[in-house]
Backbone as a ProteinNet text record, in pm:
[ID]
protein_1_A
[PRIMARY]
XXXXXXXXXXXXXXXXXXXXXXXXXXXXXXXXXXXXXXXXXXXXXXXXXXXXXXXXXXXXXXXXXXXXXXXXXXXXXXXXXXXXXXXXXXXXXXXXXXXXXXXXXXXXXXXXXXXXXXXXXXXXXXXXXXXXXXXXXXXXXXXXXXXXXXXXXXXXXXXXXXXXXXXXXXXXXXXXXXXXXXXXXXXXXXXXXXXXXXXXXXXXXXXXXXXXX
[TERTIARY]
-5810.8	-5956.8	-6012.1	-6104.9	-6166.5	-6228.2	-6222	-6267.4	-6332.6	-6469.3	-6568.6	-6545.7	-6518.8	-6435.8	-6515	-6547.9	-6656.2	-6633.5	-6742.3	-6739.1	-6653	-6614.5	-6510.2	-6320.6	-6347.5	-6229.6	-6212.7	-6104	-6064.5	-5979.4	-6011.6	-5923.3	-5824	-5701	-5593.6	-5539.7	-5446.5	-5392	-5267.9	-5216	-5067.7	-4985.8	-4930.2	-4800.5	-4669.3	-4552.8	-4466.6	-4372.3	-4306.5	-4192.7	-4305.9	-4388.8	-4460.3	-4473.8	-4464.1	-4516.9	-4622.1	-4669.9	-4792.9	-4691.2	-4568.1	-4460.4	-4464.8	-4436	-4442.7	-4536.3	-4669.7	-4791.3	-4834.6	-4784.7	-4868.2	-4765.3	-4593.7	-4545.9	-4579.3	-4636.5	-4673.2	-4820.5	-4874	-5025.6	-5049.8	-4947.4	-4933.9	-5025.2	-5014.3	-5156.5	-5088.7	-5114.3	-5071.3	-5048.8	-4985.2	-4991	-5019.5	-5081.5	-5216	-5333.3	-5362.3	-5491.2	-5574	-5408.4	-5461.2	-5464.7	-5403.8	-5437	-5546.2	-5601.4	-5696.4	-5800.2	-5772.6	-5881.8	-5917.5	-5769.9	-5772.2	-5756.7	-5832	-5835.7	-5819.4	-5719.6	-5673.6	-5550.7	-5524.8	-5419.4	-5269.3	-5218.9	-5076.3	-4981.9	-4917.8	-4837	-4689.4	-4702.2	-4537.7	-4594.6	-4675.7	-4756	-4856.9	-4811.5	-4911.7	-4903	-4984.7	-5010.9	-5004.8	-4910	-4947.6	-5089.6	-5205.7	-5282.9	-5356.9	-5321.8	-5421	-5488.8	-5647	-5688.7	-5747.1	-5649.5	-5679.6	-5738.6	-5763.9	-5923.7	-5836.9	-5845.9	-5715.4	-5849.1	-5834.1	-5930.7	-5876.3	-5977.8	-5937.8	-5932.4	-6053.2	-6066.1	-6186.9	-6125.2	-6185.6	-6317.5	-6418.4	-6559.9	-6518.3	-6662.5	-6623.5	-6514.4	-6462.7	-6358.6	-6409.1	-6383.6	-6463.8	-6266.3	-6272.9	-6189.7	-6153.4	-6058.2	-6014.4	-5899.8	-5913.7	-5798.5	-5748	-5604.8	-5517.1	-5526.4	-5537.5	-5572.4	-5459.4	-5449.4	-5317.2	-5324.9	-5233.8	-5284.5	-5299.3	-5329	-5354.6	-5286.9	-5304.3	-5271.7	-5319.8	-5260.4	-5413.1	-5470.6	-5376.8	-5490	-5582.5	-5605.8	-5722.7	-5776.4	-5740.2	-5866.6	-5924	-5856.7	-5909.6	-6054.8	-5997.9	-6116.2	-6212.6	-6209.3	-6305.3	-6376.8	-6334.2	-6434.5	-6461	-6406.4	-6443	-6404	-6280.8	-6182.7	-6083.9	-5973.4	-5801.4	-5723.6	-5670.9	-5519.1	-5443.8	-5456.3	-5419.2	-5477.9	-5625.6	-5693.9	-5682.6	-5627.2	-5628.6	-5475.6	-5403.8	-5234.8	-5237.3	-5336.4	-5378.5	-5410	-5545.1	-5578.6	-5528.4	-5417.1	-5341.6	-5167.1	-5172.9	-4979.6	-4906.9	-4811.6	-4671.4	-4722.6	-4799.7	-4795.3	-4730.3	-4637.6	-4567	-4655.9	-4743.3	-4795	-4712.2	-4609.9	-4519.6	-4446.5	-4520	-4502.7	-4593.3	-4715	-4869.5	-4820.7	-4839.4	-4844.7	-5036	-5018.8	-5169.2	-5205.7	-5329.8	-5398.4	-5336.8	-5252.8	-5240.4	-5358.6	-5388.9	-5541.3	-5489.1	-5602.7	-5601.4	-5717.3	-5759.2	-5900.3	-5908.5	-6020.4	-6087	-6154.5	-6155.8	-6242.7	-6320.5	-6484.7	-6598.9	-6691.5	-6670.9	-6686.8	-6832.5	-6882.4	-7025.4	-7129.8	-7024.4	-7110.5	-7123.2	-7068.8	-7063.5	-7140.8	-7202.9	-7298.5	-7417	-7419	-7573.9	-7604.2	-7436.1	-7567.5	-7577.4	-7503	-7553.2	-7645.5	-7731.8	-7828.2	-7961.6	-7921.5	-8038.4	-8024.4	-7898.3	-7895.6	-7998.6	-7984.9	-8039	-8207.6	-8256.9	-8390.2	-8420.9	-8393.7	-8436	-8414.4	-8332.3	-8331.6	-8451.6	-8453.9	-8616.5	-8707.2	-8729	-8864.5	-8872.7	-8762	-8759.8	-8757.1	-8698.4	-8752.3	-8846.1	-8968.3	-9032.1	-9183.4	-9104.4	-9192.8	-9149.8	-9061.1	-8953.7	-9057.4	-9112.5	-9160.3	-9053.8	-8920.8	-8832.3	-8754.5	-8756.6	-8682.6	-8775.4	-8879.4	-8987.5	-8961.9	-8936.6	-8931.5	-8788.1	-8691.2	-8574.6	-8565.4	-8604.3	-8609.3	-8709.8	-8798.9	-8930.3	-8833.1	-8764.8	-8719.1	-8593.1	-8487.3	-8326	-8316	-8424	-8397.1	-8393.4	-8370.3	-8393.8	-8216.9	-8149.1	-8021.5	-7954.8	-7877	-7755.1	-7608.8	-7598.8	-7459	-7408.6	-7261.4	-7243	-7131.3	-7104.2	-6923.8	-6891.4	-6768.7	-6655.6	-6645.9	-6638	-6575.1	-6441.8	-6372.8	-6225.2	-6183	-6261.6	-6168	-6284.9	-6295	-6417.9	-6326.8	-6355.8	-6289.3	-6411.5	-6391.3	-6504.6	-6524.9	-6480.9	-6514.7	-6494.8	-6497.9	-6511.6	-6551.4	-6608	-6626.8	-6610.5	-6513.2	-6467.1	-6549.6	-6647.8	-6676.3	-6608.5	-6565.8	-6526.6	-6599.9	-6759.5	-6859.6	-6808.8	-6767.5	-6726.9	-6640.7	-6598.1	-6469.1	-6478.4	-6553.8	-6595.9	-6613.4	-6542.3	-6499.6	-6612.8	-6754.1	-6843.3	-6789.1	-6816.2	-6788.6	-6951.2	-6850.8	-6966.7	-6902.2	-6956.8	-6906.8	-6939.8	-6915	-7002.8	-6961.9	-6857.7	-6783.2	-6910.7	-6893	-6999.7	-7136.7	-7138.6	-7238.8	-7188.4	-7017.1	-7033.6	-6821.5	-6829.4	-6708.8	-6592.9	-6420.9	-6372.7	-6319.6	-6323.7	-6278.8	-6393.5	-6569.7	-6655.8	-6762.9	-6812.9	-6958.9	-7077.2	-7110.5	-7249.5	-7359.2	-7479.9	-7590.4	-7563.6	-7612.4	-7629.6	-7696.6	-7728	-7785.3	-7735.3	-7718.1	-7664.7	-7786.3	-7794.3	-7910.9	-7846.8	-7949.2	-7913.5	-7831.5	-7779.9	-7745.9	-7842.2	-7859.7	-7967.2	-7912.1	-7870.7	-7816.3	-7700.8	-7574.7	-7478.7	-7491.7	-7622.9	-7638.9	-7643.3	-7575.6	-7618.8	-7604.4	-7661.6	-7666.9	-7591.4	-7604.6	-7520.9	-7610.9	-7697.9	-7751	-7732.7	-7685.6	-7597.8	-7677.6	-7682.8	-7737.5	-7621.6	-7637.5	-7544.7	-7538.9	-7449.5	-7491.7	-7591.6	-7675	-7841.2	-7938.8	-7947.2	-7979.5	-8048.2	-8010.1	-8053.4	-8042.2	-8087.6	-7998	-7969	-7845.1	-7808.2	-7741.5	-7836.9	-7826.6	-7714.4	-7603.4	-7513.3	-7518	-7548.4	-7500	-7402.6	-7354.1	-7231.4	-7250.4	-7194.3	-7188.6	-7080.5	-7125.1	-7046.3	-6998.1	-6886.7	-6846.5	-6938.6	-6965.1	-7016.7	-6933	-6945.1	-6877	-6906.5
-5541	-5537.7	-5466.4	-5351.6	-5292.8	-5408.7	-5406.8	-5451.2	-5395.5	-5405.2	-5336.8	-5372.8	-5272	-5286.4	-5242.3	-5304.7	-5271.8	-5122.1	-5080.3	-4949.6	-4954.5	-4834.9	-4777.6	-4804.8	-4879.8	-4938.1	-4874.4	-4831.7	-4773.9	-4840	-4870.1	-4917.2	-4906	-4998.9	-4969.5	-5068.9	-5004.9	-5072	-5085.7	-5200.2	-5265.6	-5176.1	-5118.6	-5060.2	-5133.9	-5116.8	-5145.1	-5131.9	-5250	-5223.6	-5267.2	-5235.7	-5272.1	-5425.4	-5323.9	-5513.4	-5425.5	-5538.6	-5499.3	-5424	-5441.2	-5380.7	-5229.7	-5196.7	-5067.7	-4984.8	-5101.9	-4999.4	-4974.9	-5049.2	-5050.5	-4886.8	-4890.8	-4767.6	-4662.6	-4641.2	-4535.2	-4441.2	-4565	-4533.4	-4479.3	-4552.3	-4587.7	-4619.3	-4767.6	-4846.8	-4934.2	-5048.1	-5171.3	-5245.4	-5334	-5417.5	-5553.4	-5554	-5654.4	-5625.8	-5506	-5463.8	-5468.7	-5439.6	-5451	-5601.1	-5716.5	-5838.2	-5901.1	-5827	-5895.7	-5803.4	-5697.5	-5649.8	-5739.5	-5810.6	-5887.9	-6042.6	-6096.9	-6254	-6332	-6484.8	-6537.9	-6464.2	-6299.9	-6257.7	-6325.3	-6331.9	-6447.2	-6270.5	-6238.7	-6115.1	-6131.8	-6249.2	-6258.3	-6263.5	-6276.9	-6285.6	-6210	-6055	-5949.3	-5946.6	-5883.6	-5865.4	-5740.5	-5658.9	-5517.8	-5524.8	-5396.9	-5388.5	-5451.2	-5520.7	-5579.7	-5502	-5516.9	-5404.7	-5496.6	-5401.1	-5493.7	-5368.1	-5389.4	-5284.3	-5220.1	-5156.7	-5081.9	-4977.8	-5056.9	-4962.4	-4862.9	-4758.2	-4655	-4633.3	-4625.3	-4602.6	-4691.5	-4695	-4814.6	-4743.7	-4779.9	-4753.8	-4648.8	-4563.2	-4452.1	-4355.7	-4380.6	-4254.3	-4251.6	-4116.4	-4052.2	-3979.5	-4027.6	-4007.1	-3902.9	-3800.8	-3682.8	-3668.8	-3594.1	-3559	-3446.8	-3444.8	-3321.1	-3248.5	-3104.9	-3002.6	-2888.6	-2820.3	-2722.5	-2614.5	-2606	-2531.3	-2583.3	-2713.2	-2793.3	-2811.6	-2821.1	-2851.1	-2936.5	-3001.4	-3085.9	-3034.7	-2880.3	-2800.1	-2746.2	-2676.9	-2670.1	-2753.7	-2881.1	-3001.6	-3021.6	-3024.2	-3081.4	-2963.2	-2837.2	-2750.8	-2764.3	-2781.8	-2789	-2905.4	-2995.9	-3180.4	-3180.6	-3098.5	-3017.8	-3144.1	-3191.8	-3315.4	-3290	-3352	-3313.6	-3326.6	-3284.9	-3312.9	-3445.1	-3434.9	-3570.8	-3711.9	-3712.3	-3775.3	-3842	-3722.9	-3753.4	-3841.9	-3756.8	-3844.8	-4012.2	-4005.4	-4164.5	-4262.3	-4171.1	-4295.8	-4269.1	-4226.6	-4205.5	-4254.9	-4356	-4396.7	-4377.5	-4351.5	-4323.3	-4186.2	-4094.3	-3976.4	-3870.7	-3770.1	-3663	-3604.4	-3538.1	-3386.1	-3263.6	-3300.5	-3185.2	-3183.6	-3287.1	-3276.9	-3335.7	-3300.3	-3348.7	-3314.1	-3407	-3390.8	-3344	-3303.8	-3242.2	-3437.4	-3446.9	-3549.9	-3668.2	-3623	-3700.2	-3785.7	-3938.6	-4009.4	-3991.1	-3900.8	-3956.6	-4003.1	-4063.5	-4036.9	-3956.5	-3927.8	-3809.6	-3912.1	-3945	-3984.4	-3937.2	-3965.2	-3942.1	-4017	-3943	-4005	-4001.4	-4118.5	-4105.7	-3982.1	-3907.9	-3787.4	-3729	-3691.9	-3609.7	-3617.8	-3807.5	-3866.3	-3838.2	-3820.7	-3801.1	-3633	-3524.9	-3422.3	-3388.3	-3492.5	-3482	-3483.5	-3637	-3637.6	-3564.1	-3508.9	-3398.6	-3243.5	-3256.7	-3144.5	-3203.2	-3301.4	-3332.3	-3335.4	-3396.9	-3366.9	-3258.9	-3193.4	-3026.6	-2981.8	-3027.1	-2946.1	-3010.2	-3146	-3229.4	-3141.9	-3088.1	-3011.8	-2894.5	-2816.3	-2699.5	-2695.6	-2820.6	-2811.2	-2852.6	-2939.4	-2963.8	-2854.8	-2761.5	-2620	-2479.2	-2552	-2468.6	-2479.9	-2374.1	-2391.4	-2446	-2289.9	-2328.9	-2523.3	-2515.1	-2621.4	-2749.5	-2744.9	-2863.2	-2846.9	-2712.5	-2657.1	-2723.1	-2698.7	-2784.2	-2913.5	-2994.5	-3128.2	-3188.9	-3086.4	-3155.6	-3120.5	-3050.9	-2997.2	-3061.8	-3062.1	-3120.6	-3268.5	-3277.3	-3451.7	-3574.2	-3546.4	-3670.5	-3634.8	-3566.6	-3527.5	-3645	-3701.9	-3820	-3706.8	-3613	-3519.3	-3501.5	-3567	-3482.2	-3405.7	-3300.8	-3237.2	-3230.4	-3218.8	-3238.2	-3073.5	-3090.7	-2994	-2964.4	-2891	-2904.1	-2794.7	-2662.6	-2630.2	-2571.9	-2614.2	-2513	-2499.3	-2353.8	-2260.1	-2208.2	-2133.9	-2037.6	-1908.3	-1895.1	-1777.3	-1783.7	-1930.2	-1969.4	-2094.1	-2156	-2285.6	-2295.2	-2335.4	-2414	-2550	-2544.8	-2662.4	-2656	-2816.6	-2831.6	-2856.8	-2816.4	-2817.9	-2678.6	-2559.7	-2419.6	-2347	-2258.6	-2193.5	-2092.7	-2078.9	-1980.8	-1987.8	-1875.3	-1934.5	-1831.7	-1913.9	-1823.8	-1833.4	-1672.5	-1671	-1724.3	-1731.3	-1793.4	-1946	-1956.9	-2011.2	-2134	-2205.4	-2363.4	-2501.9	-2449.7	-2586	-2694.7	-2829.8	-2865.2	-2888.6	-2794	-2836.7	-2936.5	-2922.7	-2967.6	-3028.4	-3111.7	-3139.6	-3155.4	-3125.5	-3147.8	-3261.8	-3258.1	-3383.5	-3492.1	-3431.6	-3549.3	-3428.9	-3526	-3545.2	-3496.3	-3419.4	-3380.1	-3342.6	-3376.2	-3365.5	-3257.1	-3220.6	-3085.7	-3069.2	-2953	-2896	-2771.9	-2748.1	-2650.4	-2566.5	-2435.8	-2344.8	-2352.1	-2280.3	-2258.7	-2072	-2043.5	-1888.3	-1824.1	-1721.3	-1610.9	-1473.6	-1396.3	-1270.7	-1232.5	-1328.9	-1365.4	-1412.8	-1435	-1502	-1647.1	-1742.3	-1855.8	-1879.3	-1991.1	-2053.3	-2261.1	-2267.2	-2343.7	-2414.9	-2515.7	-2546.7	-2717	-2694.6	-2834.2	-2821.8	-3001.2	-2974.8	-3090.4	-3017	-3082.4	-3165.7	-3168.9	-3283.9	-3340.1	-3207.7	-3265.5	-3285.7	-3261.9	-3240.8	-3115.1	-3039.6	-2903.7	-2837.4	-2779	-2739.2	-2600	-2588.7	-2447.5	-2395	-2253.7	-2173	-2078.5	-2118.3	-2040	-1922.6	-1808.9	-1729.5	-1695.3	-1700.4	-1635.6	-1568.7	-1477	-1471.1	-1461.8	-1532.3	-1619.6	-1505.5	-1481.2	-1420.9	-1418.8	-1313.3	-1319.8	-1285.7	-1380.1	-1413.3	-1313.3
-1785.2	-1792.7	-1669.4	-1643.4	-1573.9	-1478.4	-1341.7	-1268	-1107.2	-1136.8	-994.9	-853.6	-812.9	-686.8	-585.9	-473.9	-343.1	-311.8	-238.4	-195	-77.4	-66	24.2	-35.8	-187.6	-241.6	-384.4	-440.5	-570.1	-678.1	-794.1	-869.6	-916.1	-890.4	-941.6	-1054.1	-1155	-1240.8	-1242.1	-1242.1	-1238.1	-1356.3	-1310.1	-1397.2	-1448.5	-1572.5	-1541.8	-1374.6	-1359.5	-1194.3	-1113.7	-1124.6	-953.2	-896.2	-818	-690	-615.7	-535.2	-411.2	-296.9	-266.8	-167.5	-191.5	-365.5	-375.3	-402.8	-440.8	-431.7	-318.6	-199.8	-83.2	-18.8	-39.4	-1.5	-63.9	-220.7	-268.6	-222.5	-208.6	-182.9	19.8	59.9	168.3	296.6	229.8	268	339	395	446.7	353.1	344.6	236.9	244.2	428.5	454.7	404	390.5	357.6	210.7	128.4	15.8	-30.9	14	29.1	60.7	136.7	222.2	85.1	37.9	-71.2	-175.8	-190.1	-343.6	-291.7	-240.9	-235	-341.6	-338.3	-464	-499.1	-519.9	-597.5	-605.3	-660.1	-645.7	-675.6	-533.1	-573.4	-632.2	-687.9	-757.6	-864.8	-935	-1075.6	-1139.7	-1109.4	-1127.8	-1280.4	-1358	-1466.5	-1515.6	-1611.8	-1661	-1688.7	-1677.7	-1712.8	-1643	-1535.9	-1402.4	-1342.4	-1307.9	-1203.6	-1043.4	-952.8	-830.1	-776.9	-648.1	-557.7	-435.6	-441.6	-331.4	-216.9	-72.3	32.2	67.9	66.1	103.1	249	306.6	435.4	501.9	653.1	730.5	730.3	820.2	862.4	951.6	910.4	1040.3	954.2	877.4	827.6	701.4	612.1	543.4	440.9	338.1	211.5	201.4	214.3	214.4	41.3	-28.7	-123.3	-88.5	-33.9	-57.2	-135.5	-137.6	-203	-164.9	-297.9	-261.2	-148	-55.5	45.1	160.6	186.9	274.3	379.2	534.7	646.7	707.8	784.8	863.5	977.3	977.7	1108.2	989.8	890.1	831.2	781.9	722.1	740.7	876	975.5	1073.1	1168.7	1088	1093.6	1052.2	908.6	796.4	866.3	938.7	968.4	1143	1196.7	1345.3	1399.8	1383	1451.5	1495.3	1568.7	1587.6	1474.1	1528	1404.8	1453.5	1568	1677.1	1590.8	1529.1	1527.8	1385.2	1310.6	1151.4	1187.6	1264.8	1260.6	1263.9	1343.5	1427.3	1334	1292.8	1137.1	1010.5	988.1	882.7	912.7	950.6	1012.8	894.2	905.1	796.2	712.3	752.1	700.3	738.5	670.6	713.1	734.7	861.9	879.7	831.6	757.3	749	572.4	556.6	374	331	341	232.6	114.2	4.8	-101.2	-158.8	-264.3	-374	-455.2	-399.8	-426.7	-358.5	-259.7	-187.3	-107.2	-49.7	-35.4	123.7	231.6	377.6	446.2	556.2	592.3	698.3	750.2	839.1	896.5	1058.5	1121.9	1206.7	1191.7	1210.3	1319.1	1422.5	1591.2	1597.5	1665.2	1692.5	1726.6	1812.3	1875.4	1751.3	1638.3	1528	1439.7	1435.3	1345.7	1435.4	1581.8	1585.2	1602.4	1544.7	1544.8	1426.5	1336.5	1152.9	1155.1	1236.4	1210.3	1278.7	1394.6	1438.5	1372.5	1292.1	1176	1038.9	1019	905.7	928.4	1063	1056.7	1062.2	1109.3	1105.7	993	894.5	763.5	690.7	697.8	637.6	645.9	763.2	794	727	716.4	670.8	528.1	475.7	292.9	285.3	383.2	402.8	341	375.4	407.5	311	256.9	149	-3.9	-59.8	-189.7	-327.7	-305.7	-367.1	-351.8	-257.7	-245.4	-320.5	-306.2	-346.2	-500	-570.2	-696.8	-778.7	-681.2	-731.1	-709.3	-637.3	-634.7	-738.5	-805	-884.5	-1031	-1047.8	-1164.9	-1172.3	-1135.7	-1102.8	-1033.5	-970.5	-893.1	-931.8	-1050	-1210.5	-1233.3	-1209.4	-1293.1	-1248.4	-1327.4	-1344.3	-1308	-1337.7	-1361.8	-1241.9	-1186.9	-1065.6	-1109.2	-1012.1	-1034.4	-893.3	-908.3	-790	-726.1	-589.8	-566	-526.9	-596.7	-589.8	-487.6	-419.4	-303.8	-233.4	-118.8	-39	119.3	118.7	200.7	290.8	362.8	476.9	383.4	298.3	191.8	86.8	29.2	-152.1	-164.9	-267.7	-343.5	-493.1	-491.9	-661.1	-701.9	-794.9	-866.3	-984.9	-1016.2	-1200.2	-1271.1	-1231.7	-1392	-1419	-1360.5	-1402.5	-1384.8	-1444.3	-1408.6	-1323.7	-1190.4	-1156.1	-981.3	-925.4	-805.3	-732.3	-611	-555.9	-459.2	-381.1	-281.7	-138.4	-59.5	74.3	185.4	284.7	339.7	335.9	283.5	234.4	312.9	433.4	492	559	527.4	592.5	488	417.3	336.2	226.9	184.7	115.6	125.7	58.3	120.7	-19.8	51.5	-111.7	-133.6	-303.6	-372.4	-371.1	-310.1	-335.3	-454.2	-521.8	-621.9	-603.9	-677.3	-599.8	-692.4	-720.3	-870.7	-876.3	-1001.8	-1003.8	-1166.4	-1157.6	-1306.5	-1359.1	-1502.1	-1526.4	-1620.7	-1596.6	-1646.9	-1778.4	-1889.4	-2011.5	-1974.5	-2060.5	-2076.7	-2132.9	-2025.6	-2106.9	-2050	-2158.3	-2148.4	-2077.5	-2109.3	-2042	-1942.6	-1847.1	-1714.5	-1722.4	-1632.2	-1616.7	-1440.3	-1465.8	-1315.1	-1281.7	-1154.1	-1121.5	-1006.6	-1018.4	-892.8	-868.6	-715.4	-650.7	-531.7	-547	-413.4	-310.7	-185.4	-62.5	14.7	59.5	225	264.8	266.9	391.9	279.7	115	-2.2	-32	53.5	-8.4	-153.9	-212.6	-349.8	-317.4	-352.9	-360	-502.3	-566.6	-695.2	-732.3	-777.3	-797.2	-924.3	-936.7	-1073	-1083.1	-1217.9	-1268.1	-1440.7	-1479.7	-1594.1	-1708.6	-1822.4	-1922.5	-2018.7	-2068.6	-2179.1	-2300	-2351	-2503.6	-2627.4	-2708.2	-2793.1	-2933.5
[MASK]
+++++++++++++++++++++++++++++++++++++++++++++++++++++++++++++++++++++++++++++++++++++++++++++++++++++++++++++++++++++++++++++++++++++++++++++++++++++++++++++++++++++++++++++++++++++++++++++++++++++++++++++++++++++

């Protein structure tokens, strides 16, 4: 049975073979932690089809998915941290064999949160003063739809609402493997559009154009 699991925590379902020993080495979590997730649980008496709450990352660290390609000197670019730093809050990880969807966290130092946030007021002001921008939030700021972004580089961004890779430097605005609203234009004359908005909630308008059939 599906069961709602606190934020910062992901659901997992009991498989044939498992114990909490080998979900805790697969996932490679503590296997205090995920205890301390599931209070009551009796781990000699798991259930196929059980869903227990598995944490991802402490406070202060921020959910990373391995993506093909991946280093943790270019994550640690992409989040303007060490590599030192990711090693630290990630114990029992090979820096030297990441696996693809592999779960790590990225930790996020105070100094970093306050110049998010003297980045973020300054962007307030400036959509503030932004016509367009007032235009997409009055039109798109009702949308329920998010999509993932699956690879953002210093000279590309992959979303999976499309098959369509823009170029530009988007690190920072927007981060991979998280959710983000968005709206999708209708097609008109093979043109469509793609507008997401980011981090600070800016929206940003992607075009591309669609095959005609």
């Amino acid at each position: 049975m599906y069961r709602q699991c606190p934020s910062n925590h992901y659901p997992y379902t009991i498989q044939p073979g498992d114990t909490l020993y080998s979900i805790a080495q697969r996932l490679e979590i503590s296997l205090s932690r995920i205890l301390a997730a599931n209070p009551g649980i009796d781990p000699y008496r798991l259930r196929i089809g059980q869903t227990i709450c598995i944490p991802s990352c402490l406070p202060n660290h921020t959910e990373y998915i391995i993506q093909p390609g991946d280093t943790l000197a270019k994550i640690a670019r992409i989040f303007n941290v060490t590599v030192d730093s990711i090693i630290e809050a990630n114990p029992g990880v090979d820096p030297y064999s990441l696996r693809i969807a592999q779960r790590i966290c990225i930790p996020t130092g105070s100094k970093c949160a306050e110049i998010v946030s003297a980045m973020q007021n300054d962007i307030n002001m400036l959509k503030a003063e932004s016509t367009s921008q007032k235009i997409a939030e009055e039109n798109y700021g009702d949308s329920t739809q998010t999509t993932r972004v699956i690879e953002v580089t210093p000279t590309q961004i992959l979303f999976d609402a499309v098959p369509v890779v823009f170029s530009g430097n988007y690190i920072g605005h927007f981060l991979p493997a998280q959710n983000y609203p968005y709206y999708l234009d209708a097609a008109m004359g093979g043109q469509r559009g793609i507008t997401v908005k980011d981090n600070f909630g800016v929206w940003h308008t992607f075009g591309y154009r669609v095959p005609i059939s």
